[in-house]
N, CA, C and O atoms as CSV, one atom per row, in Angstrom:
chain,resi,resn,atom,element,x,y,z
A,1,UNK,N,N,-164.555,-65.418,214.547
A,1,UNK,CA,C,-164.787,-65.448,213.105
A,1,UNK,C,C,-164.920,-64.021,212.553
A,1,UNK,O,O,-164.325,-63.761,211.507
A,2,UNK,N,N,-165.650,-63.071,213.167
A,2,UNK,CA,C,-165.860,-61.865,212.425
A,2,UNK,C,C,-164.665,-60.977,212.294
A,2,UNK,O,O,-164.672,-59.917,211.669
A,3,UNK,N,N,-163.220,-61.685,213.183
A,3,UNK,CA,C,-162.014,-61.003,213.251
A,3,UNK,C,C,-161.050,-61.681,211.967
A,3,UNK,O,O,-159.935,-61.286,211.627
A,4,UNK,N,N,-161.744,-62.684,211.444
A,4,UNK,CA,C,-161.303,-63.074,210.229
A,4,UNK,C,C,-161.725,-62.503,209.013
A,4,UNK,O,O,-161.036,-62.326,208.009
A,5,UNK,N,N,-162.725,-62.273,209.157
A,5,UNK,CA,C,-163.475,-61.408,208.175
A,5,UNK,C,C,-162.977,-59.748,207.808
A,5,UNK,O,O,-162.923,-59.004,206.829
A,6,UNK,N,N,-162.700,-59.728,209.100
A,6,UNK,CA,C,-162.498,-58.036,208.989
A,6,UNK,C,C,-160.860,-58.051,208.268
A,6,UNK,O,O,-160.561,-57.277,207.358
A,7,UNK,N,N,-159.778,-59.186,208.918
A,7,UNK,CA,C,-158.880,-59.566,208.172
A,7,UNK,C,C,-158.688,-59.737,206.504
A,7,UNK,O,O,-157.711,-59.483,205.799
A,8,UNK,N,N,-160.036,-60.277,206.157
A,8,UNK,CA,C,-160.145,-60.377,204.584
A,8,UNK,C,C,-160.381,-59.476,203.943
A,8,UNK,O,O,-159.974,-59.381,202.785
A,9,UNK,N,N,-161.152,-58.519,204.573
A,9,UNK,CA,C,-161.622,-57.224,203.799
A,9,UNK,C,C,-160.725,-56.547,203.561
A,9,UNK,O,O,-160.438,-56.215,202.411
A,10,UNK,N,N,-159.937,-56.112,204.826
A,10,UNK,CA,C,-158.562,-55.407,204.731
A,10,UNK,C,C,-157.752,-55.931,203.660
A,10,UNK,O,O,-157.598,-55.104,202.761
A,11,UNK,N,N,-157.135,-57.138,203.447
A,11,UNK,CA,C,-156.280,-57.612,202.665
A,11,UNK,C,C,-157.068,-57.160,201.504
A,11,UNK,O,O,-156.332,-56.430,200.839
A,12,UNK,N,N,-158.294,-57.268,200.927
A,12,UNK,CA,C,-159.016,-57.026,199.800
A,12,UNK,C,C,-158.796,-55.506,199.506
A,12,UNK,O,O,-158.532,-55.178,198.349
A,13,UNK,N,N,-158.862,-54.837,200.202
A,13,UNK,CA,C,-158.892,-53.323,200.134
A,13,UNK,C,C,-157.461,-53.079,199.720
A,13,UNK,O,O,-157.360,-52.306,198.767
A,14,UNK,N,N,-156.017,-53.684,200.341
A,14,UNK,CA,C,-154.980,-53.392,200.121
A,14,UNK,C,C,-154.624,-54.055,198.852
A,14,UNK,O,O,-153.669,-53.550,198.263
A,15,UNK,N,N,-155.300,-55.282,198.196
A,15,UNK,CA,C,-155.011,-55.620,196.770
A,15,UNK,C,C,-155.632,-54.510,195.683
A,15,UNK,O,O,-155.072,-54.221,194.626
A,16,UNK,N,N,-156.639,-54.058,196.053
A,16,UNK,CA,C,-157.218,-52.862,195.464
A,16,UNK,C,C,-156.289,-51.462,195.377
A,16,UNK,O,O,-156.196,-50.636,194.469
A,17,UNK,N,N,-155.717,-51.527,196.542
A,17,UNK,CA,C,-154.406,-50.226,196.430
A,17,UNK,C,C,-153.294,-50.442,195.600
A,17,UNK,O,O,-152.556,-49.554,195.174
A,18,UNK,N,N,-153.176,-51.870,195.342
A,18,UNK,CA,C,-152.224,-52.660,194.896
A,18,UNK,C,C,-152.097,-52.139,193.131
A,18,UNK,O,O,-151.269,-51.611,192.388
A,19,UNK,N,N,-153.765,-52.786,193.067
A,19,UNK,CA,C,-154.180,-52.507,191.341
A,19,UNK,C,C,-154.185,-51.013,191.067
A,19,UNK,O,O,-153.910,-50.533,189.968
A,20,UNK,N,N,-154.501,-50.349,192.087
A,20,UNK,CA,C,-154.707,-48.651,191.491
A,20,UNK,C,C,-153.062,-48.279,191.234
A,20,UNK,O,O,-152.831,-47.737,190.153
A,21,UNK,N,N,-152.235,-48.452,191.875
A,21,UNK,CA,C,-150.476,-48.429,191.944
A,21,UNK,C,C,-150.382,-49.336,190.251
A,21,UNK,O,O,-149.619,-49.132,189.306
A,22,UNK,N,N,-151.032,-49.927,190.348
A,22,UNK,CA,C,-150.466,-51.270,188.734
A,22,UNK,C,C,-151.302,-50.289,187.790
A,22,UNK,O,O,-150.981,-50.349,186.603
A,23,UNK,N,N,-152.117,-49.575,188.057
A,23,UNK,CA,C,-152.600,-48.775,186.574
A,23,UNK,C,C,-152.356,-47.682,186.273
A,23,UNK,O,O,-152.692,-47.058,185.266
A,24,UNK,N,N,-151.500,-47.256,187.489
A,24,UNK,CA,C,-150.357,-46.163,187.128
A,24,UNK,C,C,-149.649,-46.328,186.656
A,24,UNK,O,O,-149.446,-45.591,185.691
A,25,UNK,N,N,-148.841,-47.257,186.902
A,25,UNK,CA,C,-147.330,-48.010,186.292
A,25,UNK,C,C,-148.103,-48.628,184.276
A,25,UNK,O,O,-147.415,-48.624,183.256
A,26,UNK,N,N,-149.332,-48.975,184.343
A,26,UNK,CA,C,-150.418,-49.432,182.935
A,26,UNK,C,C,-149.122,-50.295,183.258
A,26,UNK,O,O,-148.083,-49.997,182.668
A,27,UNK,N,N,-149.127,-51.261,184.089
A,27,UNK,CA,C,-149.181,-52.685,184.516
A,27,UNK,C,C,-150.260,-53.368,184.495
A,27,UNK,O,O,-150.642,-53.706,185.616
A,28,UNK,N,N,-150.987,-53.747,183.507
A,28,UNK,CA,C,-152.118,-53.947,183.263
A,28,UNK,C,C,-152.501,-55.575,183.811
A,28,UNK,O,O,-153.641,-55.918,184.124
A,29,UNK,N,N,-151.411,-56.387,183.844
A,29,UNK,CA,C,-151.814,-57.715,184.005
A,29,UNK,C,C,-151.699,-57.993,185.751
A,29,UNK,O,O,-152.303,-58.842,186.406
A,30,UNK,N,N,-150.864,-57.125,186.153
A,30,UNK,CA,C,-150.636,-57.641,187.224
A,30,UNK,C,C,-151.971,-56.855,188.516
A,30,UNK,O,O,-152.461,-57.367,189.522
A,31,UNK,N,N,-152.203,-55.410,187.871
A,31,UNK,CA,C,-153.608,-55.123,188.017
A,31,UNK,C,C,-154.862,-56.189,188.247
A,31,UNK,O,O,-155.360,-56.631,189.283
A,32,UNK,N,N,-155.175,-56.424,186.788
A,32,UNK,CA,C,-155.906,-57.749,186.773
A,32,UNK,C,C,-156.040,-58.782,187.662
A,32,UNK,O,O,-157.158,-59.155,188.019
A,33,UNK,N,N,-154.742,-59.431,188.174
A,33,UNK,CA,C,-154.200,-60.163,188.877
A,33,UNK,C,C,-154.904,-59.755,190.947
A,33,UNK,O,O,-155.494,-60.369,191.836
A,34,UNK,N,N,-154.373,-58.529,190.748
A,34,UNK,CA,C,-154.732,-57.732,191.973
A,34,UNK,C,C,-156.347,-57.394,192.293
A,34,UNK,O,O,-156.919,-57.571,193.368
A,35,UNK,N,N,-156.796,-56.970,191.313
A,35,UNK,CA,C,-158.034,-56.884,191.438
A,35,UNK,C,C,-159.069,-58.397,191.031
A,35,UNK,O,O,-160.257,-58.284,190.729
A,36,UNK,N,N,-158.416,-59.620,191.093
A,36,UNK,CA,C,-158.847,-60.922,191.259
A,36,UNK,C,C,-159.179,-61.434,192.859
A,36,UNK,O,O,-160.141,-61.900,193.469
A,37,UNK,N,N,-157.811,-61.059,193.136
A,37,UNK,CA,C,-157.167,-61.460,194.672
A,37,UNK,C,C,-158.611,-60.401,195.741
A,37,UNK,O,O,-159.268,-60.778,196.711
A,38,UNK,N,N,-158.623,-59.484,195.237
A,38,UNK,CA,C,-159.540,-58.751,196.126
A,38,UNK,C,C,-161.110,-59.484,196.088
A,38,UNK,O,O,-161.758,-59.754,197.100
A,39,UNK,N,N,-161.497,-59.703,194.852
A,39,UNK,CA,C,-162.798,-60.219,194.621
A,39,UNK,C,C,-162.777,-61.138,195.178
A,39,UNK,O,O,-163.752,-61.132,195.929
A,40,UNK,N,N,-161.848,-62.583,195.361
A,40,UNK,CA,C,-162.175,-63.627,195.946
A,40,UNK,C,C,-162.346,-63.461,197.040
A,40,UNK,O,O,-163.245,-64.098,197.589
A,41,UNK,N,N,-161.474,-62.455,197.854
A,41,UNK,CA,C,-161.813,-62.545,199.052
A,41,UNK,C,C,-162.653,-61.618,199.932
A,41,UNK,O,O,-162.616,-61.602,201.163
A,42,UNK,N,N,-163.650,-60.610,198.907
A,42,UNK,CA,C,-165.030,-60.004,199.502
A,42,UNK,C,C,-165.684,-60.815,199.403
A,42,UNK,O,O,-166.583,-60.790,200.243
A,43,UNK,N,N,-165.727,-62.031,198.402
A,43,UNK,CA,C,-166.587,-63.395,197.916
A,43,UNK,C,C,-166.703,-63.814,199.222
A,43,UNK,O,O,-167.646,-63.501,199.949
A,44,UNK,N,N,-165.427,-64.773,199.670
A,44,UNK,CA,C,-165.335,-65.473,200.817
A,44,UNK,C,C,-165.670,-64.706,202.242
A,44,UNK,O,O,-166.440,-65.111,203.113
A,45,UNK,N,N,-164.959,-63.601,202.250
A,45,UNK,CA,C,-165.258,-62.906,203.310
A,45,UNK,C,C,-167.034,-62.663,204.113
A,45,UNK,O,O,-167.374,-62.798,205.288
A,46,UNK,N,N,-167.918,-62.233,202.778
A,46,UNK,CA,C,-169.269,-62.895,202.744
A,46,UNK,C,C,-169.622,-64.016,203.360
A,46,UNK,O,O,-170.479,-64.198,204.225
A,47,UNK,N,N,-168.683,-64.959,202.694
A,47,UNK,CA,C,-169.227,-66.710,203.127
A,47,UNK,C,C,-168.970,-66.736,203.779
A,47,UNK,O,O,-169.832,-67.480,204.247
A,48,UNK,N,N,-168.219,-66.509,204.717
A,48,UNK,CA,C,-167.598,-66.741,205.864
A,48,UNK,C,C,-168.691,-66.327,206.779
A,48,UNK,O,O,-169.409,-67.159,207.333
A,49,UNK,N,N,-168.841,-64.872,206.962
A,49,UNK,CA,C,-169.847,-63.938,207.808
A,49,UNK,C,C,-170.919,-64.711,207.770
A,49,UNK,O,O,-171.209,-65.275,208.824
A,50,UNK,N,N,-171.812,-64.952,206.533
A,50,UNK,CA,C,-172.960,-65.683,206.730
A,50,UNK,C,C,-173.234,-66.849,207.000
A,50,UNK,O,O,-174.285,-67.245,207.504
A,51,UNK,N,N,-172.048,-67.664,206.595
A,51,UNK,CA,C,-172.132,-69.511,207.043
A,51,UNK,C,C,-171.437,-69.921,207.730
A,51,UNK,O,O,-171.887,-70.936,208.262
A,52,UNK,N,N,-169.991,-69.521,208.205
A,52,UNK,CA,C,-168.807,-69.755,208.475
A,52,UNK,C,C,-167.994,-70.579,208.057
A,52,UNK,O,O,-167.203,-71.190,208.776
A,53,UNK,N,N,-168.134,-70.733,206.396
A,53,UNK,CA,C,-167.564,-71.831,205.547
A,53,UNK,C,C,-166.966,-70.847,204.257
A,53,UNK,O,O,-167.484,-69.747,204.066
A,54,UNK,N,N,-166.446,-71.073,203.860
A,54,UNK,CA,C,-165.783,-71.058,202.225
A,54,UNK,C,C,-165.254,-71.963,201.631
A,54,UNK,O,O,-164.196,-72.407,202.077
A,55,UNK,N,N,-166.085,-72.754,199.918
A,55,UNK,CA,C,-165.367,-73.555,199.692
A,55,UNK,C,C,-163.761,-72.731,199.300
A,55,UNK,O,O,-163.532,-71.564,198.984
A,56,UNK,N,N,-162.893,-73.848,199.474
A,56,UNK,CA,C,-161.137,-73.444,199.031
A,56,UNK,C,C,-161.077,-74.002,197.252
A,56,UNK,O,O,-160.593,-74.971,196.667
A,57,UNK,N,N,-161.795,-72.877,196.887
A,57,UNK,CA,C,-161.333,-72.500,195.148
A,57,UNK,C,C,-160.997,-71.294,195.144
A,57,UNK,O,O,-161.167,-70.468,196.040
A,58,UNK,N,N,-160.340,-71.113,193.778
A,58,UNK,CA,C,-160.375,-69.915,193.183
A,58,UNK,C,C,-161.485,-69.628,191.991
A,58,UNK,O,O,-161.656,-68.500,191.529
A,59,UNK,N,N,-161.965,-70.393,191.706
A,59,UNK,CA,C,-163.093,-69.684,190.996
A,59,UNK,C,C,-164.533,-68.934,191.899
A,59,UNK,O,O,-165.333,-69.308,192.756
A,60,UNK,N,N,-164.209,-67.431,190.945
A,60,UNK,CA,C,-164.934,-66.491,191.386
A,60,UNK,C,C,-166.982,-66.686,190.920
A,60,UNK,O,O,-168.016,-66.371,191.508
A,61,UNK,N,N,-166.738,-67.203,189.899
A,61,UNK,CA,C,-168.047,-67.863,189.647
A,61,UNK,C,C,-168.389,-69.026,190.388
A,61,UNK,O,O,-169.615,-69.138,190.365
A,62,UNK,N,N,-167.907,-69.853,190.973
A,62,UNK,CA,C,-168.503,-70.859,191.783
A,62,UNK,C,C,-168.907,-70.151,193.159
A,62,UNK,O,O,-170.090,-69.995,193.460
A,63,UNK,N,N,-167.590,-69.626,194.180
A,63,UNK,CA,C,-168.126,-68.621,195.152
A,63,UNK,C,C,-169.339,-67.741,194.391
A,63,UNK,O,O,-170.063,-68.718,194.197
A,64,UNK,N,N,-169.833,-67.019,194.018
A,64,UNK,CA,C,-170.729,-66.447,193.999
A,64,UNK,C,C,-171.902,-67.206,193.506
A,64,UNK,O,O,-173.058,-66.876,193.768
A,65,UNK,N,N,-171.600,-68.156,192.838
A,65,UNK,CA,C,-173.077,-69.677,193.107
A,65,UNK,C,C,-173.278,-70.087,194.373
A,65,UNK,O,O,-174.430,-70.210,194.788
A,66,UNK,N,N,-172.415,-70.302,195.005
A,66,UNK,CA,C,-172.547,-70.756,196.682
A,66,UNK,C,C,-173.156,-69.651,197.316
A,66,UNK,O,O,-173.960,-69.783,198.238
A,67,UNK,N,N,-172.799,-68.564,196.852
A,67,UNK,CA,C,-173.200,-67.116,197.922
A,67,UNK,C,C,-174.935,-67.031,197.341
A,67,UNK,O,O,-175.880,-67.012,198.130
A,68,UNK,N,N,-175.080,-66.989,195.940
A,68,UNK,CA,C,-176.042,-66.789,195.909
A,68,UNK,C,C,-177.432,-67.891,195.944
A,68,UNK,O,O,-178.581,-67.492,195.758
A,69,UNK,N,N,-177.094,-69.236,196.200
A,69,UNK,CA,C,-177.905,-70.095,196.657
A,69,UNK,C,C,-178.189,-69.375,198.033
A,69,UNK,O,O,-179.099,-69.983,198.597
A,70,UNK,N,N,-177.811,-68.464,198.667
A,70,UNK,CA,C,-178.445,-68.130,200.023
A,70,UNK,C,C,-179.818,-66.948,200.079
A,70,UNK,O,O,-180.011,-66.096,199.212
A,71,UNK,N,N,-180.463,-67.102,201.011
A,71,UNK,CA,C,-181.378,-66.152,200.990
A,71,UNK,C,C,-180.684,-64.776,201.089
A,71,UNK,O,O,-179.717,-64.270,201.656
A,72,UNK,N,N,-181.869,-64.369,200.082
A,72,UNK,CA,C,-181.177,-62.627,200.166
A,72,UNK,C,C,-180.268,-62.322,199.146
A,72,UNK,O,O,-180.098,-61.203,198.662
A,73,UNK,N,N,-179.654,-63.418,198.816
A,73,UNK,CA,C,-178.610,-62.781,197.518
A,73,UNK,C,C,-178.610,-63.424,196.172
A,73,UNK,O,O,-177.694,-63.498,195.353
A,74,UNK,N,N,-180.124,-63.980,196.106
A,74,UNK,CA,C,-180.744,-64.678,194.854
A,74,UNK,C,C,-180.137,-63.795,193.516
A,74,UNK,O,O,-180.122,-64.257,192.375
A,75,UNK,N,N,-179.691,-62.576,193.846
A,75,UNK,CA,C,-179.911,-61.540,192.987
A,75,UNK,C,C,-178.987,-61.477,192.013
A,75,UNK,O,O,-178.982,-60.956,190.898
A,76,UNK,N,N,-177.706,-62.501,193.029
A,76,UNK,CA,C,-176.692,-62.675,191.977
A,76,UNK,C,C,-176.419,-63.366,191.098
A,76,UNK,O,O,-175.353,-63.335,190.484
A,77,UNK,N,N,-177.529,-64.251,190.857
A,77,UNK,CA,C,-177.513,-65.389,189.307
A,77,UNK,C,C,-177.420,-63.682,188.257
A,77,UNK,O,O,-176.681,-63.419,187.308
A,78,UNK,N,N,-177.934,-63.264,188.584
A,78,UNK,CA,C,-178.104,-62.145,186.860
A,78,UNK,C,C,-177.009,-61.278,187.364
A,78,UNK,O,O,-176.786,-60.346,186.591
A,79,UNK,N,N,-176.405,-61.294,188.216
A,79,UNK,CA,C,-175.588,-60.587,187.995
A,79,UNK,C,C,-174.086,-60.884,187.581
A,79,UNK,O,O,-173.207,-60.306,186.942
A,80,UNK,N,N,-174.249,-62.169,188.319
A,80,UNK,CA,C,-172.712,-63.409,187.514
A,80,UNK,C,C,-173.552,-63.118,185.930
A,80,UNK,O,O,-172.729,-62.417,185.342
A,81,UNK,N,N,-174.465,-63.262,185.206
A,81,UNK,CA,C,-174.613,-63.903,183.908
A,81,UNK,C,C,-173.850,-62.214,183.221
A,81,UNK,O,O,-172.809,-62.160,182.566
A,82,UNK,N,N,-175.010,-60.609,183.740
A,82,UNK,CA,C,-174.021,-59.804,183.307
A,82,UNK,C,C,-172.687,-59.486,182.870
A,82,UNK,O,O,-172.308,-58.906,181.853
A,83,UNK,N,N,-171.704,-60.246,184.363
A,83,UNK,CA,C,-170.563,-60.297,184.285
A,83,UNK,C,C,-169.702,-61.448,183.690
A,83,UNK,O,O,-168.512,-61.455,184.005
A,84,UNK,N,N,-170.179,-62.440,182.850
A,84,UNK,CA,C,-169.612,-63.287,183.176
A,84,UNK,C,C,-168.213,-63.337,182.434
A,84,UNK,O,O,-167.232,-63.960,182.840
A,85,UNK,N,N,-168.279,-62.637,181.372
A,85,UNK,CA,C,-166.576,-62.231,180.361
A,85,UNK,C,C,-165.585,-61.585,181.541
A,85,UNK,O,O,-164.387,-61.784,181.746
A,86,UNK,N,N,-166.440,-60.829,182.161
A,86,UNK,CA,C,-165.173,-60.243,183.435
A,86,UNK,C,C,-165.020,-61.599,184.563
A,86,UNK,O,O,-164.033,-61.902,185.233
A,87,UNK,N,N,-166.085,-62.130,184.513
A,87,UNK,CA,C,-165.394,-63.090,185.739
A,87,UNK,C,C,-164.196,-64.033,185.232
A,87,UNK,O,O,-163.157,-64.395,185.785
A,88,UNK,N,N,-164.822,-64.329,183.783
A,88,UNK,CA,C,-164.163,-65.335,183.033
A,88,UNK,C,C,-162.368,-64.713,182.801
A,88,UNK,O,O,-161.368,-65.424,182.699
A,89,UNK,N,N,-162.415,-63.687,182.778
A,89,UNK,CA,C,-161.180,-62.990,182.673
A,89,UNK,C,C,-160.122,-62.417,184.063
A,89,UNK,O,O,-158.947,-62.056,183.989
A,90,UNK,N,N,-160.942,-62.484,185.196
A,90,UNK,CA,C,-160.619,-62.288,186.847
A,90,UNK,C,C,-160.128,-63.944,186.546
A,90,UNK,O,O,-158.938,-64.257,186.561
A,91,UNK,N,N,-161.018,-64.744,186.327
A,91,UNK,CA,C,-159.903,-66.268,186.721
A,91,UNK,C,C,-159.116,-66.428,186.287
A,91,UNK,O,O,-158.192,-66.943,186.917
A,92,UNK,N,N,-158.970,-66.092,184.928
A,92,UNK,CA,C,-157.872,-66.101,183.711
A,92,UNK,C,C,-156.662,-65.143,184.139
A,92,UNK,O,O,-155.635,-65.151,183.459
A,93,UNK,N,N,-156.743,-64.567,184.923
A,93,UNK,CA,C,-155.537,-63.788,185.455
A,93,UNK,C,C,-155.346,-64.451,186.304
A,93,UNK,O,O,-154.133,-64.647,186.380
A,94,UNK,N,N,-155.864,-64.942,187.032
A,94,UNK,CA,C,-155.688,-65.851,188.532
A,94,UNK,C,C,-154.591,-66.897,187.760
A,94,UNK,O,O,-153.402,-66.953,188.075
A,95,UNK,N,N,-155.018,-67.454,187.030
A,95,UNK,CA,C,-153.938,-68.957,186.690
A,95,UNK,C,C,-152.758,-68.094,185.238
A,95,UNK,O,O,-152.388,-69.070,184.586
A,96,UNK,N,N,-152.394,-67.359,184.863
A,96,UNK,CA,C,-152.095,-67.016,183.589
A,96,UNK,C,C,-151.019,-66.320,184.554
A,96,UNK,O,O,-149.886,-66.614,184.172
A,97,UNK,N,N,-151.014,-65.260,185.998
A,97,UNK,CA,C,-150.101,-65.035,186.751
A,97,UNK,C,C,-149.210,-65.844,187.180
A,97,UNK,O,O,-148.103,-65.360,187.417
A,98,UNK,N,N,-149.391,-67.060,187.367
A,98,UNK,CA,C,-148.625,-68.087,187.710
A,98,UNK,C,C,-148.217,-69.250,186.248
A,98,UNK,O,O,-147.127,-69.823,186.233
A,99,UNK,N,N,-148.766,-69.360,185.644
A,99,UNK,CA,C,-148.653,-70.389,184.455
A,99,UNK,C,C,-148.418,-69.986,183.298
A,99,UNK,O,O,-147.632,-70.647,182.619
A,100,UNK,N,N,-149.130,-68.592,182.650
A,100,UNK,CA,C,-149.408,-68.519,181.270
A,100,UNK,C,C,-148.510,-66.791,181.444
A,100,UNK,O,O,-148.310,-66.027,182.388
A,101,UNK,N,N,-148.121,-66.785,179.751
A,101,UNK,CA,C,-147.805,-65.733,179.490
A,101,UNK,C,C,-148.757,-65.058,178.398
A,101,UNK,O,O,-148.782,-65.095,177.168
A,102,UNK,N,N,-149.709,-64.279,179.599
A,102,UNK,CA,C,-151.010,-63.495,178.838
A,102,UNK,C,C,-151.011,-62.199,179.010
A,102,UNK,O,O,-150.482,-61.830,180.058
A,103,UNK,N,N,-151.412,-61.428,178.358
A,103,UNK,CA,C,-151.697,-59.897,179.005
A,103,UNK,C,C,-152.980,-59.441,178.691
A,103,UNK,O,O,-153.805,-60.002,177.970
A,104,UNK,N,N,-153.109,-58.143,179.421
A,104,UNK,CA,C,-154.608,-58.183,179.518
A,104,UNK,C,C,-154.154,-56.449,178.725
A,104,UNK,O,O,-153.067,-55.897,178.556
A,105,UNK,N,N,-155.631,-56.022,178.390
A,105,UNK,CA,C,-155.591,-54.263,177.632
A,105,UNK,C,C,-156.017,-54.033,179.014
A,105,UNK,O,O,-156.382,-54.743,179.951
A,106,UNK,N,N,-155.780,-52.385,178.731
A,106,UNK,CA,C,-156.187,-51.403,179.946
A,106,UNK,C,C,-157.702,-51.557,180.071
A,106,UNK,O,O,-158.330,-51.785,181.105
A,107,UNK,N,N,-158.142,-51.405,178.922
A,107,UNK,CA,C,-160.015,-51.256,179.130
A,107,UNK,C,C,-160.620,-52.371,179.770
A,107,UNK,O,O,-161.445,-52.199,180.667
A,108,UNK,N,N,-160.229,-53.660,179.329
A,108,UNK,CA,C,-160.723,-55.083,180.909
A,108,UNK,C,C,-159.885,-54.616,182.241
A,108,UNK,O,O,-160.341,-54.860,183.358
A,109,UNK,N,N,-158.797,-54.019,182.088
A,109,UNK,CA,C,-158.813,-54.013,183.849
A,109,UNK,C,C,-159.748,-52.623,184.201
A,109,UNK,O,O,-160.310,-52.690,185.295
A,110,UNK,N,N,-159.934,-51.655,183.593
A,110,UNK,CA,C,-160.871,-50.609,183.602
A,110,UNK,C,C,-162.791,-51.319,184.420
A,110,UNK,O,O,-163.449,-51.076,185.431
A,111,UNK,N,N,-162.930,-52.194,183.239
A,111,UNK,CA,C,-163.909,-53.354,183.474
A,111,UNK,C,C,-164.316,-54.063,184.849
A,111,UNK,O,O,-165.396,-54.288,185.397
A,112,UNK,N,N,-162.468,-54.413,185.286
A,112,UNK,CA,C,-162.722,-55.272,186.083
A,112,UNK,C,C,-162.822,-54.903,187.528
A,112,UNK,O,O,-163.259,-55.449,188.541
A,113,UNK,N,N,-162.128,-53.529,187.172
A,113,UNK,CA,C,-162.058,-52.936,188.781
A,113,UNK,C,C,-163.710,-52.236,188.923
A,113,UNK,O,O,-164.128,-52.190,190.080
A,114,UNK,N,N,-164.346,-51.874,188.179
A,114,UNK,CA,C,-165.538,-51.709,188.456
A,114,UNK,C,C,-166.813,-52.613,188.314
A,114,UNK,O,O,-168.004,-52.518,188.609
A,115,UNK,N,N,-166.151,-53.356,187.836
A,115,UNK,CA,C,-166.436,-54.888,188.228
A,115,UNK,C,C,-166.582,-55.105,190.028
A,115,UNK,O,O,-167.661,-55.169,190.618
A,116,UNK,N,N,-165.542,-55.172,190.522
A,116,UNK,CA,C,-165.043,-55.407,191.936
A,116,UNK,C,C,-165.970,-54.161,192.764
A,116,UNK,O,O,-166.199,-54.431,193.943
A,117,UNK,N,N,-166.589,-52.663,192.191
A,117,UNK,CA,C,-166.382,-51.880,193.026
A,117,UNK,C,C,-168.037,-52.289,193.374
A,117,UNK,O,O,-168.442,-52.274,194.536
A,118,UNK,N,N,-169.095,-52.723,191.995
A,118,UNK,CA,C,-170.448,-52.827,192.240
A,118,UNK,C,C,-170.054,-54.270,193.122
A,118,UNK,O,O,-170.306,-54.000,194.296
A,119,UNK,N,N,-169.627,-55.446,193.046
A,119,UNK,CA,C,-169.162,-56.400,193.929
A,119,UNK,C,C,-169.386,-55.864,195.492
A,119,UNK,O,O,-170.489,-55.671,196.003
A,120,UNK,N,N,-168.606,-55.744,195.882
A,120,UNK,CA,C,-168.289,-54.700,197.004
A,120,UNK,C,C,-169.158,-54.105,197.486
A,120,UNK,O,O,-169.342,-54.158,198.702
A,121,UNK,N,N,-169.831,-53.472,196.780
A,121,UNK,CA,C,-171.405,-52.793,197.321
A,121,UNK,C,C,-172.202,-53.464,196.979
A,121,UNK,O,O,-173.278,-52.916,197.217
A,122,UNK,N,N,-172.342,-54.435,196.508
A,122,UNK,CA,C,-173.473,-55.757,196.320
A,122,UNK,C,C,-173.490,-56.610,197.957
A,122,UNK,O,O,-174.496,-56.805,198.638
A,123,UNK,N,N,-172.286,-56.954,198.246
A,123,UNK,CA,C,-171.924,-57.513,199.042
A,123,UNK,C,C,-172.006,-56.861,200.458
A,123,UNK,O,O,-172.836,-57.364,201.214
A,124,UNK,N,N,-171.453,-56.078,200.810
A,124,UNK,CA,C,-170.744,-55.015,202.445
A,124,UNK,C,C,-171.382,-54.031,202.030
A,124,UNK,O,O,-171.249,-53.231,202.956
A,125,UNK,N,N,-172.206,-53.369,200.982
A,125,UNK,CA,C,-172.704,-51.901,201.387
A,125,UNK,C,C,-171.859,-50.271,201.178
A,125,UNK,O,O,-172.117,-49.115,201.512
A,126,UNK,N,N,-170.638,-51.026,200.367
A,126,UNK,CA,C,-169.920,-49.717,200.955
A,126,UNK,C,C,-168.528,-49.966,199.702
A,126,UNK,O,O,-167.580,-49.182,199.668
């Protein structure tokens, strides 16, 4: 299991290289998109490590209700409520990449990737 994990992080880290490449190009949606893909799976990657479960959604607010019903990471009810226009907008790229023709401004993916970066160090430390 922890060789799955280390698998997720990686892939997370390389969607993150993904989005920094998309905000060069001020490819702004597909950014968005990229820096979704990473969050879900420091989310899960978490769940995984600590329970050896992940429910199979894409909503980034439900994973982090599941994560934070656990001891130790109570902390993240206020921190989903902080975020919740960016989470609400990480899912909204999730389904709008595949279904909808939406675009996002530079300043939410600005948002969202530092969104992802306190994530990340909420989560792994680093």
């Amino acid at each position: 299991m922890r060789r799955d994990v280390e698998i997720m992080l990686k892939r997370a880290e390389g969607f993150i290289r993904d989005a920094m490449e998309d905000l060069k190009r001020k490819d702004w949606d597909l950014a968005m998109f990229h820096i979704e893909q990473a969050s879900q799976l420091v989310i899960k990657a978490k769940l995984l490590d600590l329970t050896g479960y992940f429910e199979k959604t894409h909503s980034l607010r439900r994973l982090l209700s599941d994560l934070s019903s656990l001891s130790g990471f109570e902390n993240l009810e206020g921190f989903v409520r902080e975020n919740w226009a960016t989470l609400r907008n990480l899912e909204f790229a999730y389904i709008a990449s595949r279904y909808l023709p939406e675009e996002f401004r530079e300043n939410e993916v600005e948002v969202a990737l530092n969104f992802y970066k306190k994530l990340r160090e909420i989560l792994w430390g680093f």
